[in-house]
N, C-alpha and C positions, 0 to 999 in steps of 0.2 A: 430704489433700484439696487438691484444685489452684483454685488461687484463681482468680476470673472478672475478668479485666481492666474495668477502668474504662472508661466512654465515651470515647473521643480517644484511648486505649491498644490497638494495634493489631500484634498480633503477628504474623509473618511467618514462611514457609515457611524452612527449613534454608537459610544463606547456600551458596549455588554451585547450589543445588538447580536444574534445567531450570527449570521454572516461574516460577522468581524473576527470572529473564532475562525477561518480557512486563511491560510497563509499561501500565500501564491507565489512562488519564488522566481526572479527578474535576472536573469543572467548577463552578467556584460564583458565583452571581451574587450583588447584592445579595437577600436574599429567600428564599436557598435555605437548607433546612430540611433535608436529606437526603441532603449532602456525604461526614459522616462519617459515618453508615450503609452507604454506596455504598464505599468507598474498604475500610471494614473489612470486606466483602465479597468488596472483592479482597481483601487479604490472607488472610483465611479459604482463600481459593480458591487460596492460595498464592502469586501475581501479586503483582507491586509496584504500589501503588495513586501515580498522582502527581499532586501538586497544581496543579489550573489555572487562574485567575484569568481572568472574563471581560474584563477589560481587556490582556490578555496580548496579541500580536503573534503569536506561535510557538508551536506544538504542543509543546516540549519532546523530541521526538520519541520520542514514544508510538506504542505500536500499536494501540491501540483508544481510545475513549474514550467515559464515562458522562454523559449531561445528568441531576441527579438531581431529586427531587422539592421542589416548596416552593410557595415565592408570588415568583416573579421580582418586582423592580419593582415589590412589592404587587399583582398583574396589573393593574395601570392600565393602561386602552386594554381592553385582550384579554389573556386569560392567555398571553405568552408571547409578545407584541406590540413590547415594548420591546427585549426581551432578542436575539430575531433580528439586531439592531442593532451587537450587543454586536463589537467587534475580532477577536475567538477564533470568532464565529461563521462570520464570513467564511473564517477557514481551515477552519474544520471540514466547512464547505460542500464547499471547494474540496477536500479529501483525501478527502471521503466520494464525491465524482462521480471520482476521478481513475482513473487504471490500475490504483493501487493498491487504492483499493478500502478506503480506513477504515473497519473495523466502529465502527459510532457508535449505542448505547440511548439513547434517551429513555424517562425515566420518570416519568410524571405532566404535572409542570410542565415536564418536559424532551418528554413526547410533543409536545404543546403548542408547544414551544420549535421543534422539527424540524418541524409541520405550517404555522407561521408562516414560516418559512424553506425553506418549500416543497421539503425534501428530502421529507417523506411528505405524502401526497394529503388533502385534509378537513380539517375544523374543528374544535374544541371549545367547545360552551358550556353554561352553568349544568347541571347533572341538573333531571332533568323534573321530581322536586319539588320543586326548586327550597330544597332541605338541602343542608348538608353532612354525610358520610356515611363512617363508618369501619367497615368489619367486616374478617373473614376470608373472600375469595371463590374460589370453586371456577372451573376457567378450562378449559377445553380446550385444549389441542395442534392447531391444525390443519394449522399447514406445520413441519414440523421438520428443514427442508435449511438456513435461515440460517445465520451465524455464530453468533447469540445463543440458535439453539433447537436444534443437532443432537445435544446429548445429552440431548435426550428422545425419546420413541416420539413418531408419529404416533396420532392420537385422546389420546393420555395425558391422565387428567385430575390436575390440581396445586391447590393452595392456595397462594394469598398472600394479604398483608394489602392490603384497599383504601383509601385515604382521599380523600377529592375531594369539589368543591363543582362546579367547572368540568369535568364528567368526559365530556358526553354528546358521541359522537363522530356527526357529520354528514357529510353528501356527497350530491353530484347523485345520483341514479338510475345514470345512465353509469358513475361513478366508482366507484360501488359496486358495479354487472355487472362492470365491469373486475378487480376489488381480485379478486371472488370467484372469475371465470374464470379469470384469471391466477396461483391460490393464491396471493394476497399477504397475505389474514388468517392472523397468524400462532395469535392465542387468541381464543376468544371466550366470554361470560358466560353459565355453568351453573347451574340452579338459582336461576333469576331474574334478568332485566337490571335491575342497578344505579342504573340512570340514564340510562335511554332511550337507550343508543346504538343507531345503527341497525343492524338483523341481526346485536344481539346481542355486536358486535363490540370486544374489548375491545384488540388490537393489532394493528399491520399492519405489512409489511415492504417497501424498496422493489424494485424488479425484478430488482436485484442481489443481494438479500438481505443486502446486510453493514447495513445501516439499517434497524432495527427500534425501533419506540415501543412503549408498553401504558402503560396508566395505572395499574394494580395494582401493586406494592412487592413486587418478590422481593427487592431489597435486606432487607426484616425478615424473610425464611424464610431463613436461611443457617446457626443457630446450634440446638440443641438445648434448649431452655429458654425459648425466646426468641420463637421464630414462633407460625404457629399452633397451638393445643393444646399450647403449652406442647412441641411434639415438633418442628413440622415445618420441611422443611430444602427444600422444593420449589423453592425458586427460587437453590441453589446449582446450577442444571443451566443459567444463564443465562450463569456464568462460567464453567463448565465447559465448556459450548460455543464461546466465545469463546476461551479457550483450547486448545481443539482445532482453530479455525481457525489460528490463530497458530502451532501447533508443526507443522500441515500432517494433524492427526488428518481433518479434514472439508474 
């Protein structure tokens, strides 16, 4: 029987293996709750998952990099308010706008993190019941050209786990004709909106597509035992992707 590694124990792809050559960089703030779920995702996914300190200066020189989930900063101010601030933001800013073109996730408290740093368009605040809110949710596919979504179909529907308090995603009128005309919603919420976002909208990507947010955790579908129903693996197609940008697959 093969034994199931411990949390913080995080096994990795065959040394020399293609895939062990992309470095995927792990961002953690004070507050973050979702570092080492994200980071053993990569690994899962084969990737070298690397550690990055919001106080840091340098990328490390990653090819990608994950903002994960949590409570930056307690979200004092606005969820994701303070952390924008953060030394590490500023380059990630600057590598996500550049020729290169850093694919950069935000997820949850890291969507949040990228709309306050005005790399993605809109807001977040409280769900419109005004709970916080954990289940398993069903999400549509609706742009699947990004770095973060090209190994899935278009329409596909997936499962991941949601958790959020600050989830409900807003925008002018404008911004929202814009997001939809331009395909920049990359998921949006099936079989009931969550938490009042508007149309539905559970991620978006920016014009370039390597910057993509959602606030649902494909970081906890990557493992068979582990996601939802105990089976599902739906949100290993987020590093899948990323990694097929990176070796030139997409």
């Amino acid at each position: 029987m093969t034994e199931t590694p411990l949390i913080g124990s995080y096994p990795s792809g065959p040394a020399g293996a293609p895939l062990a050559g992309a470095r995927i960089g792990v961002v953690t703030f004070p507050g973050t709750l979702d570092d080492r779920d994200a980071a053993r995702a990569v690994r899962v996914s084969g990737a070298t998952a690397v550690e990055l300190w919001h106080a840091d200066t340098e990328l490390a020189d990653v090819d990608a990099v994950i903002i994960p989930g949590g409570f930056s900063y307690g979200d004092y101010l606005r969820a994701g308010a303070i952390s924008r601030f953060a030394p590490l933001m500023g380059k990630i800013v600057d590598a996500a706008n550049s020729d290169a073109k850093l694919p950069v996730l935000g997820i949850c408290n890291g969507f949040q993190i990228l709309t306050e740093a005005h790399l993605l368009p809109g807001s977040m605040i409280k769900n419109d019941h005004l709970k916080f809110l954990c289940r398993d949710q069903v999400l549509r596919v609706e742009n699947n050209t990004t770095a973060w979504t090209n190994a899935y179909a278009a329409g596909q529907d997936i499962t991941v786990p949601l958790k959020n308090q600050d989830g409900q995603y807003i925008a002018d009128e404008k911004t929202l004709d814009a997001l939809e005309a331009e395909g920049l919603v990359t998921f949006r919420y099936m079989g009931g909106n969550p938490n009042g976002s508007r149309r539905d909208i559970a991620g978006i990507s920016n014009a370039a597509g390597n910057v993509v947010g959602l606030m649902p955790h494909p970081e906890h579908a990557v493992e068979t035992g582990y996601g939802p129903g105990h089976t599902g693996t739906d949100g290993l197609g987020f590093f899948a992707s990323v990694l097929n940008t990176l070796l030139g697959g997409k």
